[in-house]
MARGUVEX-5628 format. One record per residue (C-alpha): residue number from 1; residue in one letter; x, y, z. Coordinates in nm, 2 decimals, always signed. Layout:
N
NUM/A/X/Y/Z
...
// end
This chain:
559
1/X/-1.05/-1.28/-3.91
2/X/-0.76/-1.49/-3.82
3/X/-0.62/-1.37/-3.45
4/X/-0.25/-1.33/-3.43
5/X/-0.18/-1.51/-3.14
6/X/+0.14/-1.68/-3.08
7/X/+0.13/-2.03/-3.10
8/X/+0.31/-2.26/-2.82
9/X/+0.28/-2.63/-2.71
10/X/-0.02/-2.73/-2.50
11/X/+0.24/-2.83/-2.15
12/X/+0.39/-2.42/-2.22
13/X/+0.37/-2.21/-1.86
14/X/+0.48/-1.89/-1.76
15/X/+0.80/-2.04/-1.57
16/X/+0.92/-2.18/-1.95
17/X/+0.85/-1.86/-2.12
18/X/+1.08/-1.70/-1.88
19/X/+1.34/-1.90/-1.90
20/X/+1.69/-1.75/-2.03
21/X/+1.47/-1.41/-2.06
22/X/+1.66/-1.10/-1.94
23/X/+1.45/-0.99/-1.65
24/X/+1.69/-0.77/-1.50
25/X/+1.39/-0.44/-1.33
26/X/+1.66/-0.21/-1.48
27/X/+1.71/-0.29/-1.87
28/X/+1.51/-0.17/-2.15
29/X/+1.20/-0.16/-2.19
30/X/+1.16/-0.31/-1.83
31/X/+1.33/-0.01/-1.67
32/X/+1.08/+0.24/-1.83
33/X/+0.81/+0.05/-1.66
34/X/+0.96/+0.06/-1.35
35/X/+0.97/+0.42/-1.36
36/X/+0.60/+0.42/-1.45
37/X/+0.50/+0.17/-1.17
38/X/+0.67/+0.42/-0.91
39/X/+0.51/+0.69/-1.03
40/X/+0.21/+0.45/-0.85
41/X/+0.44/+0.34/-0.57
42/X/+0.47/+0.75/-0.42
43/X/+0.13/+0.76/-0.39
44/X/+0.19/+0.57/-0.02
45/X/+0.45/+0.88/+0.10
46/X/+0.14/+1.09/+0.09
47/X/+0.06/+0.82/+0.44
48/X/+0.38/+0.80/+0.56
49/X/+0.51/+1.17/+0.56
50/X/+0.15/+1.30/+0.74
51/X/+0.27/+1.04/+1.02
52/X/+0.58/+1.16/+1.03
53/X/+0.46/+1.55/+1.01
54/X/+0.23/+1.52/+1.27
55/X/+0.50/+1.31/+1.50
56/X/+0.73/+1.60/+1.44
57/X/+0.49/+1.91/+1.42
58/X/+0.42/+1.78/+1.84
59/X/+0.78/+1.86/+1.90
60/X/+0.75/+2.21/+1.77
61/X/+0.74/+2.49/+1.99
62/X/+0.59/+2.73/+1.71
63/X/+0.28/+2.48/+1.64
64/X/+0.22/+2.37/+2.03
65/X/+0.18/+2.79/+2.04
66/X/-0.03/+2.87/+1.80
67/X/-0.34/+2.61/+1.82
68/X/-0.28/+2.62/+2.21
69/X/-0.07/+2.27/+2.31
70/X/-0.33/+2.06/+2.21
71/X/-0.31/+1.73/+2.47
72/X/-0.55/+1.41/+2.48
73/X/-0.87/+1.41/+2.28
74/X/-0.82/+1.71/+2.13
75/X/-0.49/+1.61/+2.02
76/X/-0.66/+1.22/+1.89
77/X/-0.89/+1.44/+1.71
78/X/-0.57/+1.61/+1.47
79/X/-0.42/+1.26/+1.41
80/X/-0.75/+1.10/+1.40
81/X/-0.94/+1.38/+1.15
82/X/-0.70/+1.24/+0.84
83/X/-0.81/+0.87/+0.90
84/X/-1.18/+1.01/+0.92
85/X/-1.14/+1.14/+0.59
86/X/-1.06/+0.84/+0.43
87/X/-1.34/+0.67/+0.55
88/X/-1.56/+0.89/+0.44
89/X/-1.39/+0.85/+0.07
90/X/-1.34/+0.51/+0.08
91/X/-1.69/+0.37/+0.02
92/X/-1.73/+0.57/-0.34
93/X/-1.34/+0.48/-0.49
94/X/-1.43/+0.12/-0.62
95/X/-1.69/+0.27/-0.78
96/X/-1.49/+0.51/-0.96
97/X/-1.19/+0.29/-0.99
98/X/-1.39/+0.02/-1.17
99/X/-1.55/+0.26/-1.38
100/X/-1.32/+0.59/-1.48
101/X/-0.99/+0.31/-1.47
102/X/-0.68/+0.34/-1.25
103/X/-0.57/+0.65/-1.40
104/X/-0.88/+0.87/-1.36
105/X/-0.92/+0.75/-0.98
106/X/-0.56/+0.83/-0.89
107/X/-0.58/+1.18/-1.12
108/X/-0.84/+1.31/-0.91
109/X/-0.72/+1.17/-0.56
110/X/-0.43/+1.36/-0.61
111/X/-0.59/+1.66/-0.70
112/X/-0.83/+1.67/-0.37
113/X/-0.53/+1.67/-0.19
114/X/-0.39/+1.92/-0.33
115/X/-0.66/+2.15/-0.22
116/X/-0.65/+2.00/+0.12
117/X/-0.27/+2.05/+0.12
118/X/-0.28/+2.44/+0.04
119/X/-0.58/+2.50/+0.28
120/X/-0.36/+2.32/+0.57
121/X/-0.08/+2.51/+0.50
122/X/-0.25/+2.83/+0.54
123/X/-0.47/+2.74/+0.83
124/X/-0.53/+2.99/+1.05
125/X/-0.74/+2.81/+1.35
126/X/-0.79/+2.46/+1.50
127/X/-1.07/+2.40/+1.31
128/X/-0.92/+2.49/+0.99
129/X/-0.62/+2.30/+1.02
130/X/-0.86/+1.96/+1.16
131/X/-1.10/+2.06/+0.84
132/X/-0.80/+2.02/+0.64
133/X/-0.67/+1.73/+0.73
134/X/-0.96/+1.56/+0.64
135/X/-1.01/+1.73/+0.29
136/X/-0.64/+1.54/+0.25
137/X/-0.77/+1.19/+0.38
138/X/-1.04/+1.21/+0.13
139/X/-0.88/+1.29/-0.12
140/X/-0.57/+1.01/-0.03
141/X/-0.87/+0.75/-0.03
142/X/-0.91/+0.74/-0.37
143/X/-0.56/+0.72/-0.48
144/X/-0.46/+0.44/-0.23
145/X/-0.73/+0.24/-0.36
146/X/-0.61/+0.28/-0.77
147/X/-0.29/+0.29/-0.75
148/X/-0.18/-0.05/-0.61
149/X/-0.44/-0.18/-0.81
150/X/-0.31/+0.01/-1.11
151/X/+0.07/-0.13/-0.97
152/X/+0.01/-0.48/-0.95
153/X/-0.20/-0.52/-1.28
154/X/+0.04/-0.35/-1.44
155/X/+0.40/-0.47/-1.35
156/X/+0.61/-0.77/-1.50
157/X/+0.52/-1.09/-1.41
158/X/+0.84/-1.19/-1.20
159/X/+0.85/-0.84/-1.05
160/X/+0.53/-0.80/-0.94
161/X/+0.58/-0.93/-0.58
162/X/+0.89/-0.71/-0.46
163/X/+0.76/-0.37/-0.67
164/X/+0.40/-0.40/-0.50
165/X/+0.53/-0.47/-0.16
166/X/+0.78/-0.16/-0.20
167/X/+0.47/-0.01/-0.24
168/X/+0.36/+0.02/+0.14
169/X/+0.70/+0.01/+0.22
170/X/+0.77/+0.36/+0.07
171/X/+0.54/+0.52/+0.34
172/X/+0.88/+0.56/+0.50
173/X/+1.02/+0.75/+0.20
174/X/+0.76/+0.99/+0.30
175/X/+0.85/+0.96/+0.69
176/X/+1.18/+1.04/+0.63
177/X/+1.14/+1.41/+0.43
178/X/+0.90/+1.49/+0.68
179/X/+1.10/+1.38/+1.00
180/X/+1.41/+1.54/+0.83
181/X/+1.17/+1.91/+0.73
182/X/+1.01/+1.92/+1.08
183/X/+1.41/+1.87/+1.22
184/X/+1.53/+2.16/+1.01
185/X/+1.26/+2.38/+1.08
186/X/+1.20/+2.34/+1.48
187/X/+1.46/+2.64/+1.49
188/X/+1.26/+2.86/+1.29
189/X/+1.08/+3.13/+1.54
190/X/+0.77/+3.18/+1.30
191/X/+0.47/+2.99/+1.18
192/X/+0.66/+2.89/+0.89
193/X/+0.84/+2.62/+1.06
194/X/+0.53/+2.41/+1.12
195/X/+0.37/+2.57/+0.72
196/X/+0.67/+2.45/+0.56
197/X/+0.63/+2.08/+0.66
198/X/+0.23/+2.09/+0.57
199/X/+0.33/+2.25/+0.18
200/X/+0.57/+1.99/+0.11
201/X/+0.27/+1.72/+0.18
202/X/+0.13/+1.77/-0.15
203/X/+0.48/+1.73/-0.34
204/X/+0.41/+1.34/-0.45
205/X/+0.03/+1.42/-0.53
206/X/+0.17/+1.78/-0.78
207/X/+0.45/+1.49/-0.94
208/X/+0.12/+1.26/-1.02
209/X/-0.11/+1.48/-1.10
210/X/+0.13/+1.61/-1.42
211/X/+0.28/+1.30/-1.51
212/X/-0.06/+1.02/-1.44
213/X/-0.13/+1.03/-1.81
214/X/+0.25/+0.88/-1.88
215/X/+0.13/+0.59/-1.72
216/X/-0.06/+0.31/-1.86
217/X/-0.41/+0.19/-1.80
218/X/-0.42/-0.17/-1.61
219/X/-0.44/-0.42/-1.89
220/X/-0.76/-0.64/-1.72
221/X/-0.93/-0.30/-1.67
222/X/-0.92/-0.27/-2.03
223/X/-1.00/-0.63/-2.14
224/X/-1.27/-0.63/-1.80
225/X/-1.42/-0.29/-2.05
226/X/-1.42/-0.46/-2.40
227/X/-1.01/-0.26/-2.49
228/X/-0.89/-0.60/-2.58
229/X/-0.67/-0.42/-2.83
230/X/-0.54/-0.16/-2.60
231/X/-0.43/-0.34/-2.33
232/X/-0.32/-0.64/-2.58
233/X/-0.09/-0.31/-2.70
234/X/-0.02/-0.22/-2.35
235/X/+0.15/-0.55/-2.27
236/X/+0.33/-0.60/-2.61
237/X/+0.51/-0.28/-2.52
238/X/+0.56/-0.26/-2.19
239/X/+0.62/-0.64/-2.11
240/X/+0.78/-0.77/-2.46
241/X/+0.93/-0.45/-2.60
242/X/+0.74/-0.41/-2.90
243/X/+0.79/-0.81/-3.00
244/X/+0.39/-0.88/-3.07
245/X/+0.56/-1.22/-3.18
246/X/+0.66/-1.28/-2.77
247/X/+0.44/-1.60/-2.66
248/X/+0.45/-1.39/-2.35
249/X/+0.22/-1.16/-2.44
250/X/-0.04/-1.41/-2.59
251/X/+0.04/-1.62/-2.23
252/X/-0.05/-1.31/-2.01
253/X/-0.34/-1.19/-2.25
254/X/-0.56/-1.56/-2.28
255/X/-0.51/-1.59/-1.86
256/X/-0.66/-1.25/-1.81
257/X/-0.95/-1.30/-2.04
258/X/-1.01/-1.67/-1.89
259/X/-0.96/-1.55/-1.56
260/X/-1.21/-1.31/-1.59
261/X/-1.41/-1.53/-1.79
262/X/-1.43/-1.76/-1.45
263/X/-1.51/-1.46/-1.24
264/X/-1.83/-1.36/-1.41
265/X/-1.94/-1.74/-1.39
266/X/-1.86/-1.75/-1.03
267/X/-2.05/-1.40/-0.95
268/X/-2.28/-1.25/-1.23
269/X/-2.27/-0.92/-1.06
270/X/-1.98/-0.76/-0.86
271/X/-2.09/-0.65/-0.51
272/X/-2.00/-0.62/-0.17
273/X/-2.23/-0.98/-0.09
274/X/-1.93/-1.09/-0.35
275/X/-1.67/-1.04/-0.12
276/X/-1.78/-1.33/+0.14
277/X/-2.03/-1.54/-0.10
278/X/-1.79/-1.80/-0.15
279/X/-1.58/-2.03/+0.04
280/X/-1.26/-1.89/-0.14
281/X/-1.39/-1.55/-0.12
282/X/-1.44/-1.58/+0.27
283/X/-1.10/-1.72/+0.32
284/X/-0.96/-1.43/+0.15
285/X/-1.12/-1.17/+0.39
286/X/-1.10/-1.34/+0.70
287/X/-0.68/-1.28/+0.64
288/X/-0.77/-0.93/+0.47
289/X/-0.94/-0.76/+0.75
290/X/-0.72/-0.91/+1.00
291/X/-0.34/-0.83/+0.86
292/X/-0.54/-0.45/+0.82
293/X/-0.63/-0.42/+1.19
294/X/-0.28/-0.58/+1.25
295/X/-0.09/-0.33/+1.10
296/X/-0.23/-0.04/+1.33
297/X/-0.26/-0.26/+1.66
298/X/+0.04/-0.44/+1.68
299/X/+0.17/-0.12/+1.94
300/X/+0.31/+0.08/+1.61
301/X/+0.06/+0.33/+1.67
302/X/+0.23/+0.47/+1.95
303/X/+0.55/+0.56/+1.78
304/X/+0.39/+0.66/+1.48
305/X/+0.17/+0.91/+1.54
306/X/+0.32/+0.99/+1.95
307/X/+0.69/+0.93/+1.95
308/X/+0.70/+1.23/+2.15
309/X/+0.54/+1.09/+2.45
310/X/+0.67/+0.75/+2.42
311/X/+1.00/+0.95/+2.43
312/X/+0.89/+1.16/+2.72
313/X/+0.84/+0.86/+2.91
314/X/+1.17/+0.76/+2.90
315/X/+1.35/+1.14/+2.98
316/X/+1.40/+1.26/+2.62
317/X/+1.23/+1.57/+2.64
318/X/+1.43/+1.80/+2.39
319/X/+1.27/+1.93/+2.03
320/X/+1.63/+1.86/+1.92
321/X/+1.68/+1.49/+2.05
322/X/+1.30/+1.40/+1.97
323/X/+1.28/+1.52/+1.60
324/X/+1.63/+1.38/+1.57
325/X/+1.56/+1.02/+1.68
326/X/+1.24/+1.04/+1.48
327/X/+1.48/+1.10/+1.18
328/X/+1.69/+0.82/+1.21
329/X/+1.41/+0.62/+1.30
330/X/+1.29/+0.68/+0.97
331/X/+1.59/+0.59/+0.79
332/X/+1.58/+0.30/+0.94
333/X/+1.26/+0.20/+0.86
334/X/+1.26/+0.24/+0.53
335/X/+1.62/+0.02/+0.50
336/X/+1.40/-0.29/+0.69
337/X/+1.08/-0.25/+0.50
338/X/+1.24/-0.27/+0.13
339/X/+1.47/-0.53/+0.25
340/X/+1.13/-0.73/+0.34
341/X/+1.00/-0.60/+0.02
342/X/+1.28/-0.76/-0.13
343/X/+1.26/-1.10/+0.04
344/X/+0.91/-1.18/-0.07
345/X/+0.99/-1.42/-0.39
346/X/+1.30/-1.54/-0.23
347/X/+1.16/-1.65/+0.18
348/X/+0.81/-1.68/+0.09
349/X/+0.47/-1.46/+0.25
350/X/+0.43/-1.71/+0.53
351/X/+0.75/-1.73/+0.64
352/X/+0.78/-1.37/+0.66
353/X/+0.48/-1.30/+0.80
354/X/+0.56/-1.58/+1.09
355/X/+0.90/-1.38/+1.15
356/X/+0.74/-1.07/+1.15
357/X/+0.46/-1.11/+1.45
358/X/+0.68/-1.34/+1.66
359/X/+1.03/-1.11/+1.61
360/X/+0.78/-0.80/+1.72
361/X/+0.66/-0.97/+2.02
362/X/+0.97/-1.07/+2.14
363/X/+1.10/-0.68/+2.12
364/X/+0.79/-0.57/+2.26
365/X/+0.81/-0.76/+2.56
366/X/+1.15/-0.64/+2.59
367/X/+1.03/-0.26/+2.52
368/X/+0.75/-0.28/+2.83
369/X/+0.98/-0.45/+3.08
370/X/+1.29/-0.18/+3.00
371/X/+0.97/+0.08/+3.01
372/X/+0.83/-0.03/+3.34
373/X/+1.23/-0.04/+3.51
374/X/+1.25/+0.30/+3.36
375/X/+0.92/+0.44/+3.56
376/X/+1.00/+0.28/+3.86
377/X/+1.34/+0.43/+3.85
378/X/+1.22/+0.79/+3.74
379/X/+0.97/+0.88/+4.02
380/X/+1.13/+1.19/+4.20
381/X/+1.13/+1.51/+3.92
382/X/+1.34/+1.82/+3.94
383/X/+1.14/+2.20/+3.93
384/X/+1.22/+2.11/+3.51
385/X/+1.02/+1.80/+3.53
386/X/+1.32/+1.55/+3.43
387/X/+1.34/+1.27/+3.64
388/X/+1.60/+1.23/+3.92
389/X/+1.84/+0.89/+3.92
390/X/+1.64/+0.74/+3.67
391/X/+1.75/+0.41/+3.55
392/X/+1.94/+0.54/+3.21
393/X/+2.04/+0.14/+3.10
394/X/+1.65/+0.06/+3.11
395/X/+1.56/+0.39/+2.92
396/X/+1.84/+0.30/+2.65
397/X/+1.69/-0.03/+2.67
398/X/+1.32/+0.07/+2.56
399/X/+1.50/+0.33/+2.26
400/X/+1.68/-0.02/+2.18
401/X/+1.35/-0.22/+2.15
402/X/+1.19/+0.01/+1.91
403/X/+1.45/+0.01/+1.67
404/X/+1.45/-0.36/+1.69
405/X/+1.08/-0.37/+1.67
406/X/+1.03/-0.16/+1.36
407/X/+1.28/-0.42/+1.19
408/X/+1.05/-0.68/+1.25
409/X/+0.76/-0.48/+1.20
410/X/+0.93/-0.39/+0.87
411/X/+0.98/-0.78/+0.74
412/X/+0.60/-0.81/+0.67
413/X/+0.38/-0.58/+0.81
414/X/+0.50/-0.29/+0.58
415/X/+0.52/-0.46/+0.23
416/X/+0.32/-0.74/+0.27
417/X/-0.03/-0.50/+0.38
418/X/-0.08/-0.40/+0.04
419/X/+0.05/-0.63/-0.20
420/X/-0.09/-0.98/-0.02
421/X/-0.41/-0.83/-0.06
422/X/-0.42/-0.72/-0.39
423/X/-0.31/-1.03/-0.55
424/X/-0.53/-1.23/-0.38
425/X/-0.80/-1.12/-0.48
426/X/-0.95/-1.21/-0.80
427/X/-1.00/-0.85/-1.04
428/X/-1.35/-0.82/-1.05
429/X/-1.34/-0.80/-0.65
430/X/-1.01/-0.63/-0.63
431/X/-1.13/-0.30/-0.60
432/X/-1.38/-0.34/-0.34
433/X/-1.16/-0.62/-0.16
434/X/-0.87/-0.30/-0.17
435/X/-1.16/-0.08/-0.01
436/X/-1.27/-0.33/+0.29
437/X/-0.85/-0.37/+0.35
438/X/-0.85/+0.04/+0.38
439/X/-1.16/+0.11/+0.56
440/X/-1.01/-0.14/+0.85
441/X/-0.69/-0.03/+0.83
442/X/-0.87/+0.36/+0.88
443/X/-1.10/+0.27/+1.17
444/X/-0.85/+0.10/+1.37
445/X/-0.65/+0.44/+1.29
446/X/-0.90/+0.64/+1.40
447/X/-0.91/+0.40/+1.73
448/X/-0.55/+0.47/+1.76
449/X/-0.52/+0.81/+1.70
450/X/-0.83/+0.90/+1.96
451/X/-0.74/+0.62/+2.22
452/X/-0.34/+0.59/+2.25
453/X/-0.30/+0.95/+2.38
454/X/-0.57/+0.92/+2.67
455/X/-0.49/+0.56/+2.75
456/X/-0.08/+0.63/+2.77
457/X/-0.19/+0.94/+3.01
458/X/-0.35/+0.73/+3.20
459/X/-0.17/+0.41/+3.19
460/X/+0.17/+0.48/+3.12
461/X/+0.40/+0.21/+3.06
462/X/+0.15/-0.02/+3.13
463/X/-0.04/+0.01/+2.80
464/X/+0.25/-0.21/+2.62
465/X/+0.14/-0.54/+2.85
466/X/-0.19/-0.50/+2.62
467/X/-0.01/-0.48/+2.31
468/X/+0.24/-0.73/+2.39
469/X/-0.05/-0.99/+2.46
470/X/-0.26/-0.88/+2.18
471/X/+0.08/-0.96/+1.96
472/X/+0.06/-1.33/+2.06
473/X/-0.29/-1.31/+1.99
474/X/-0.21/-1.24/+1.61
475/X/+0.05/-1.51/+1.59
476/X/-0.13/-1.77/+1.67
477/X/-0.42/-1.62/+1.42
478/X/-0.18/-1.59/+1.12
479/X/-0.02/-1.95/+1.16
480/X/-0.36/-2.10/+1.11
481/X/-0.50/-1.84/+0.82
482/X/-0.22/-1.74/+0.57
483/X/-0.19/-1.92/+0.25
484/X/+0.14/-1.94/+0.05
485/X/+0.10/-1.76/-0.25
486/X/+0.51/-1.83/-0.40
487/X/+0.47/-2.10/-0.67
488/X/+0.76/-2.38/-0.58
489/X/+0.93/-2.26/-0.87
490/X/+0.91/-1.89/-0.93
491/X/+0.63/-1.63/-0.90
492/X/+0.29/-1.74/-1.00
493/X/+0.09/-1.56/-1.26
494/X/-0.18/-1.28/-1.11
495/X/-0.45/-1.49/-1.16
496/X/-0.31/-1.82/-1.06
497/X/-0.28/-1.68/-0.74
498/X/-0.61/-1.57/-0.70
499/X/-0.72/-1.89/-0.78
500/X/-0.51/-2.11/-0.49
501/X/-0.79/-1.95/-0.25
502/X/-1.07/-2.11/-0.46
503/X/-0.92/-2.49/-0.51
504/X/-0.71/-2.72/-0.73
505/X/-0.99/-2.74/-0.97
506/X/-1.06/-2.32/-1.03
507/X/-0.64/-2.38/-1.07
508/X/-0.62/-2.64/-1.30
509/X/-0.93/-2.50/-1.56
510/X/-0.79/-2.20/-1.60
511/X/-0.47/-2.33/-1.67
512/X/-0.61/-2.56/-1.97
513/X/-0.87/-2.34/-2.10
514/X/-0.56/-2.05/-2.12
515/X/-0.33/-2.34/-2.31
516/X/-0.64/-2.44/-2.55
517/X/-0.70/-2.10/-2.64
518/X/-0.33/-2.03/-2.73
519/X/-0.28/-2.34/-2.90
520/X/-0.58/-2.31/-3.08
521/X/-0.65/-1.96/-3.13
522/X/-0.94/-1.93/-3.40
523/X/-1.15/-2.13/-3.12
524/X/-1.34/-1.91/-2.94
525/X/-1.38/-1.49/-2.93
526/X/-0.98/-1.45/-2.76
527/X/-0.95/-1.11/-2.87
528/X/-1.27/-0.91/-2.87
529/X/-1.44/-0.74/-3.17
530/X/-1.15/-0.44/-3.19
531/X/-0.87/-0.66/-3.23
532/X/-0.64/-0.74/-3.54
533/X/-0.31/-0.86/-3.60
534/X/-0.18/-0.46/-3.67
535/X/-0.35/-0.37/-3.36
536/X/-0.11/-0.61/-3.14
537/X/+0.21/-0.41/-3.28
538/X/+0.04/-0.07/-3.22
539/X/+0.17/+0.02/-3.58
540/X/-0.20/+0.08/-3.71
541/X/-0.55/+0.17/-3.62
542/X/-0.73/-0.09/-3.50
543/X/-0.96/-0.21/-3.81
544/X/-1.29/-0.20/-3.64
545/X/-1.27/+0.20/-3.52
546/X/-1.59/+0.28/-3.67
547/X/-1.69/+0.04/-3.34
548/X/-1.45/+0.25/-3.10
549/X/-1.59/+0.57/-3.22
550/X/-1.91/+0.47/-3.15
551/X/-1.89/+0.42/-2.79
552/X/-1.84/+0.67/-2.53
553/X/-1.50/+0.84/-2.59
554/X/-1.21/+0.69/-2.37
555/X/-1.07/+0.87/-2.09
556/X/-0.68/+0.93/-2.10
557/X/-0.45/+0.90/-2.33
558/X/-0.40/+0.54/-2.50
559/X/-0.15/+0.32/-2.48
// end
């Protein structure tokens, strides 16, 4: 059988298929998949509005009642229990997410939570509400793990960078319903004022767990499984609007199946050993683990899980002015973050990354020297407890420095996490690559969560000096470890990337083995055994479905 490949000159790349191509992420048939991919992208406002909740449920005189003012470890343990969760989780979603597909993974992620959600809402005792909690990070370990994988394998070429970084960056979408619930609730005198914030937690989870199956399967999931014709159908439609005559497609198709084709040479077997058997491989991680640490211990922690204290601190004691800053804060987090999002193909990943750390450590060190003014000022109290002639200038200073700080944080910290990681690494260690990321980012969570409460008890103002020198610790370590991944002239393909980590020559074979099998495409098994030229169109079953119906059925609905 003949494939039906496009044909296109041996020197052909991605950058001169693009070229005078309407791109625009709003038109056609490129709009509709950037519905789809944020259908993916609300999976991280599940993260961002428990942060937020918990910040604002602190402030709440109706939840302080009923489970008793809960203060140091017992209060570590409520913020912690989540983070606990997904650990527990993480270890089994590459498993599932390699094997069920994207789709599966996130279906029942979201539908975990949504028992955890209802339990919480209705908890009745400490215990139930901390067993809760961690039903929800269980379930949220699954889905975090497929759906940026799902997100970045699926999304147009030139828009995968900024969609996948607004992928972490939407954890403020999420921060900002739940700072702006737990606002409009403080006044309410019942137990519904802190029930009403932990219902609306399972909102995004209900949206995906109804629409999931709108959404199509990643397209090297399918070719990784032997679907050549589905995902060859999945990237006619959603990348080339129906055109199976596109040399796009037949571009984007051969680099997946070389790519891959690499990958099993490389590592017969995908496992864990995988992820730091190889010089390439090893490179990746040692940036991996450390950006996932970096994002919970670069002094973030405080404000997002105990604004209220860092507030206290200062002489904001209200509900009212807490949950209110909190709000804004929120705002203007996510307004930073998708402006970083945004910068990615234009400034570069190092350069933002660079800006990132060194504007935070400036703002820090601007926060703990306002901070420590601010104590020494505040040292007489009234019967209230507010503080008598405190320094206000220094205490306006410090709520200065953390807005300033969360814009830096936001550059590269926030939309870089996720999407650096995932298309770095190579797909048949993307999954478990994804899971080592998380599990950090989790335990130094957990560390937070426990630890910041009892150490800002007991240190005060003086925990920032730690922070601020870690922060030039992580400068220095990400000047010497992050590789560009921006081609010099417009995005790279998936798999290109992947390869810059492994050398020149991983580079330059996959790019002339993808060319040769284009140009040439009766050389060589491109398409797998359930491909034909009707197949590419999705105007016809596939010829060989005798061979389909043979295997176990498919899961989801095809595309």
């Amino acid at each position: 059988m003949e494939h039906a490949v496009h044909e296109r000159r041996e020197d052909e790349d991605l950058q001169q298929i693009m070229k005078n191509r309407d791109t625009r992420w709003y038109r056609g048939h490129l709009g509709k998949l950037n519905l789809i991919c944020f259908l993916c992208i609300i999976t991280s406002m599940n993260n961002g509005y428990d942060g937020s909740m918990m910040n604002g449920l602190q402030s709440l005189d109706t939840w302080k009642n009923y489970f008793g003012t809960p203060t140091g470890s017992t209060l570590g343990i409520f913020n912690a229990i989540q983070s606990i969760g997904g650990i527990v989780g993480l270890p089994f979603a590459p498993y599932l997410n390699d094997r069920l597909g994207r789709r599966w993974t996130m279906f029942l992620g979201a539908a975990i939570q949504l028992i955890g959600v209802a339990l919480q809402t209705g908890a009745q005792s400490v215990g139930m509400f901390i067993g809760c909690r961690f039903v929800i990070g269980f379930g949220l370990a699954f889905s975090c793990l497929a759906a940026p994988t799902l997100l970045t394998e699926l999304a147009f070429p030139s828009h995968r960078g900024p969609i996948t970084s607004l992928y972490n960056s939407t954890w403020y979408l999420g921060s900002i319903i739940a700072a702006w619930t737990t606002f409009g609730t403080f006044r309410m005198n019942t137990t519904w004022g802190w029930r009403i914030p932990s219902l609306l937690q399972g909102v995004p989870s209900a949206i995906q767990l109804f629409l999931i199956f709108f959404v199509p399967e990643s397209p090297r999931w399918l070719v990784d499984h032997g679907k050549d014709e589905q995902a060859m159908r999945v990237i006619t439609k959603h990348h080339c609007g129906g055109d199976s005559n596109d040399p796009l497609a037949a571009f984007e198709y051969n680099e997946i199946k070389e790519a891959l084709r690499l990958e099993k040479l490389a590592n017969k077997s995908s496992t864990y050993w995988s992820l730091f058997k190889t010089p390439g491989n090893r490179k990746r991680m040692r940036v991996i683990i450390a950006i996932a640490f970096f994002s919970q211990w670069s002094g973030n922690g405080i404000v997002s899980y105990y604004l209220n204290l860092a507030l206290n601190g200062i002489g904001i004691r209200s509900s009212g002015q807490q949950t209110l800053i909190n709000g804004i804060l929120q705002v203007w987090n996510l307004g930073t973050a998708y402006l970083g999002a945004l910068l990615v193909d234009k400034l570069g990943r190092r350069p933002l990354w660079l800006i990132s750390v060194g504007g935070m450590l400036a703002t820090y060190t601007m926060w703990t020297i306002c901070n420590g003014i601010y104590a020494k000022s505040a040292t007489h109290l009234d019967a209230d407890g507010n503080p008598i002639g405190a320094n206000l200038n220094a205490g306006h200073g410090v709520l200065a420095a953390i807005f300033l700080y969360y814009a830096s944080y936001n550059l590269a910290m926030s939309p870089l996490l996720v999407s650096y990681t995932v298309e770095i690494l190579p797909f048949r260690i993307r999954s478990k690559g994804l899971m080592v990321m998380q599990m950090s980012v989790n335990a130094s969570l957990v560390f937070n969560q426990y630890v910041n409460p009892i150490a800002l008890g007991k240190l005060g103002w003086k925990l920032y000096i730690v922070y601020t020198c870690w922060l030039a610790f992580e400068f220095v370590y990400l000047y010497f470890t992050v590789v560009e991944t921006k081609g010099k002239d417009g995005p790279l393909p998936l798999e290109e990337i992947a390869a810059l980590f492994d050398g020149e020559d991983v580079t330059e074979e996959m790019k002339a083995n993808t060319m040769a099998q284009v140009a040439n495409p009766q050389a060589g098994d491109n398409l797998g055994v359930d491909y034909d030229e009707k197949a590419i169109g999705g105007k016809d079953v596939p010829v060989h479905q005798e061979v389909q119906e043979a295997q176990a059925p498919t899961l989801g609905r095809n595309f």
